[in-house]
C-alpha positions in Angstrom: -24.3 -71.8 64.7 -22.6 -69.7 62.5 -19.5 -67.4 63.2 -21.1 -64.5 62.8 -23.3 -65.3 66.0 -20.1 -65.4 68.2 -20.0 -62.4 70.7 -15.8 -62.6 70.4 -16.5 -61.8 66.5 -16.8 -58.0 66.8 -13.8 -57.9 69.2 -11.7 -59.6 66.4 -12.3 -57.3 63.6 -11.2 -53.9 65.6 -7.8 -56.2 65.6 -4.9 -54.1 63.0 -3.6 -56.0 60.7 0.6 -55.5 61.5 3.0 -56.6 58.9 6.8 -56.5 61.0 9.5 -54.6 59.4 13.5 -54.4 59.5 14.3 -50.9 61.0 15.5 -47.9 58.1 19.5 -47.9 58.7 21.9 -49.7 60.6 19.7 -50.3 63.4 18.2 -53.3 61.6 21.4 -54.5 59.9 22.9 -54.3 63.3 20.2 -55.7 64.7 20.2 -58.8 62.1 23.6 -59.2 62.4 23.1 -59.7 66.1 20.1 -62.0 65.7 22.7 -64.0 63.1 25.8 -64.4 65.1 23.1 -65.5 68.1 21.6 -68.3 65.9 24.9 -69.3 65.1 25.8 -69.6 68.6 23.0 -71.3 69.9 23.9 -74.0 67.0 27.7 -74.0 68.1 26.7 -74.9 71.7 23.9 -77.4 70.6 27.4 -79.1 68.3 29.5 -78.9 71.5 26.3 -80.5 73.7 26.2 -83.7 71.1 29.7 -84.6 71.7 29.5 -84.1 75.4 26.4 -86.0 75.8 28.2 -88.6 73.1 31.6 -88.7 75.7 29.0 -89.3 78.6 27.2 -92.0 77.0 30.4 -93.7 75.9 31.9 -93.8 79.6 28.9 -94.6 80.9 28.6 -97.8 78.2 32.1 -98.1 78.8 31.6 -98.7 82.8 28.3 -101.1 82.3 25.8 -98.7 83.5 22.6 -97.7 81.4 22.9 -94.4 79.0 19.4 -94.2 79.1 19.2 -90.8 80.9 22.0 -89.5 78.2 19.6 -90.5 75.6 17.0 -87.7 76.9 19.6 -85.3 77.2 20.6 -85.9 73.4 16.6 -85.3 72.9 16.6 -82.2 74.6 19.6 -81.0 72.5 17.9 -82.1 69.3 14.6 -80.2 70.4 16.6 -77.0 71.2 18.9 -77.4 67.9 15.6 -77.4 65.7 14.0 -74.5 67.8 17.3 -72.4 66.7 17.3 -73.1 63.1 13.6 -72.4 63.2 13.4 -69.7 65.2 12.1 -66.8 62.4 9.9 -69.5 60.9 8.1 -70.1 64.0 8.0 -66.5 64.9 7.1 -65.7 61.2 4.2 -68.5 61.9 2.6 -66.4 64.9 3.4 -62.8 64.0 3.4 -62.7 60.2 
């Protein structure tokens, strides 16, 4: 069957084609400022999450018990650190 014989194949050529753009003025490099100093952050509390979840996994060593709960915690913060720094790229991905 070819993609032409698809009934969704009319519907997705009446879609625009929208290319984003950065406001005229200093809306948008207020704007990108904003988006900028929230990146940055995001990336300070993800450096301030390590240690803590480092501290945690040192007293828990330190005590005998297991860190293995700290070691999904220092996941999540891994997953959330790389979601920061490629926030415009993944956006870029599904808009641009």
């Amino acid at each position: 069957m070819k993609t032409q014989d698809y009934w969704f194949t009319p519907l997705a050529d009446d879609i625009p084609d929208s290319k984003p753009k950065q406001p005229p003025g200093s809306i948008g490099d207020g704007l990108s400022t904003l988006m900028n100093w929230g990146s940055w952050v995001v990336m300070a509390i993800c450096g301030l999450a390590v240690l803590v979840c480092a501290g945690r996994m040192a007293m828990a060593h330190r005590s005998g018990a297991d860190g293995g709960e700290h070691m999904v915690g220092l996941v999540w913060i891994i997953i959330a650190a790389v979601l920061a720094g490629s926030g415009a790229a993944i956006v870029n991905t599904f808009i641009g």
